[in-house]
C-alpha positions as MATLAB code, in Angstrom:
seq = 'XXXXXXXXXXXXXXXXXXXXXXXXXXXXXXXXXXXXXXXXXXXXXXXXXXXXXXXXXXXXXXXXXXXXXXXXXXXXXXXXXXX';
ca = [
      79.571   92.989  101.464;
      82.033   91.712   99.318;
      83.799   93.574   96.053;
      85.579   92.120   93.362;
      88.821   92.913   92.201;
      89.094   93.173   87.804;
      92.800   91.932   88.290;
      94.846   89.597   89.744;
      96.560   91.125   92.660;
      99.483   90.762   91.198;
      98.934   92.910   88.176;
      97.983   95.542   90.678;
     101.135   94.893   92.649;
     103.082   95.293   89.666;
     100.934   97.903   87.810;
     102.049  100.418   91.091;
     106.024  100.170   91.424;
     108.181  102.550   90.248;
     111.339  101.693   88.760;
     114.841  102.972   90.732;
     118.251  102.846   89.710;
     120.671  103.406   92.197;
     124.757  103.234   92.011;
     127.516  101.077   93.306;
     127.468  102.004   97.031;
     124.530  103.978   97.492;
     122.262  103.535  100.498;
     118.809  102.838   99.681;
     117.194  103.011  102.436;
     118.979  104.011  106.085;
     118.372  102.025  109.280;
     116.186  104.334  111.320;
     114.577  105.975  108.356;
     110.930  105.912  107.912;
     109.328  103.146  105.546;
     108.151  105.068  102.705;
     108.238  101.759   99.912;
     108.682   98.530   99.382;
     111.715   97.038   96.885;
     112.962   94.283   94.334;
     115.951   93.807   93.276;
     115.720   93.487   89.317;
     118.901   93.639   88.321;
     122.238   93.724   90.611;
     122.307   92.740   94.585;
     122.494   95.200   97.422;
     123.956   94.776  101.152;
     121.928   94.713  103.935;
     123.868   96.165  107.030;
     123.222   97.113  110.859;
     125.559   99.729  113.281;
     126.690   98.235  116.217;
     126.609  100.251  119.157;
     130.137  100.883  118.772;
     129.691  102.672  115.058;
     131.058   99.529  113.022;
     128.588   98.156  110.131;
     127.522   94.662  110.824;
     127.196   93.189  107.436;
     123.595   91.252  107.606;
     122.812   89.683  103.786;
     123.106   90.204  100.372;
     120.223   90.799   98.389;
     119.968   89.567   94.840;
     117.695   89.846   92.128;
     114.222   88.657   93.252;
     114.858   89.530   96.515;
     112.605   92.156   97.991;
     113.210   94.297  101.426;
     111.015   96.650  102.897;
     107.511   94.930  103.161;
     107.143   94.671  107.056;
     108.558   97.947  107.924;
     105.653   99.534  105.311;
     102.989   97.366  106.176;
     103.605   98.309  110.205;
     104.590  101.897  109.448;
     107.506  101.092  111.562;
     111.323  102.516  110.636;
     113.608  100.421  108.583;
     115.878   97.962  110.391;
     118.672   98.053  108.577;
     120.628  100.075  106.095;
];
């Protein structure tokens, strides 16, 4: 059995997100939170950072707009690597 899709998949990717605005310095997601969605940077760039054992943030990345984070943790239900 087979079943067609109307749209692209892509128009049904981008039909479903939400827009989000968030401020200079606030967390988005945090490391050890449950994936609830997926993101893309529109407009700005964001840090992606881990916690060393110790407490310190490891700096990992910097996401700019384009990017997207989020994918793998949502798509394996598993928590979110990083902060």
């Amino acid at each position: 059995m087979a079943v067609a899709i109307a749209r692209s998949p892509s128009t049904l990717v981008v039909a479903s997100l939400e827009p989000v605005s968030c401020g200079f310095g606030e967390v988005i997601v945090r490391e050890g939170d449950d994936a609830d969605a997926f993101y893309v940077i529109v407009n700005g760039s964001a840090r992606a950072l881990k916690r060393a054992e110790n407490g310190d943030e490891v700096p990992l990345d910097v996401l700019r707009t384009g990017d997207s984070f989020g994918f793998v943790e949502l798509i394996e239900e598993t928590p979110r690597v990083a902060t």
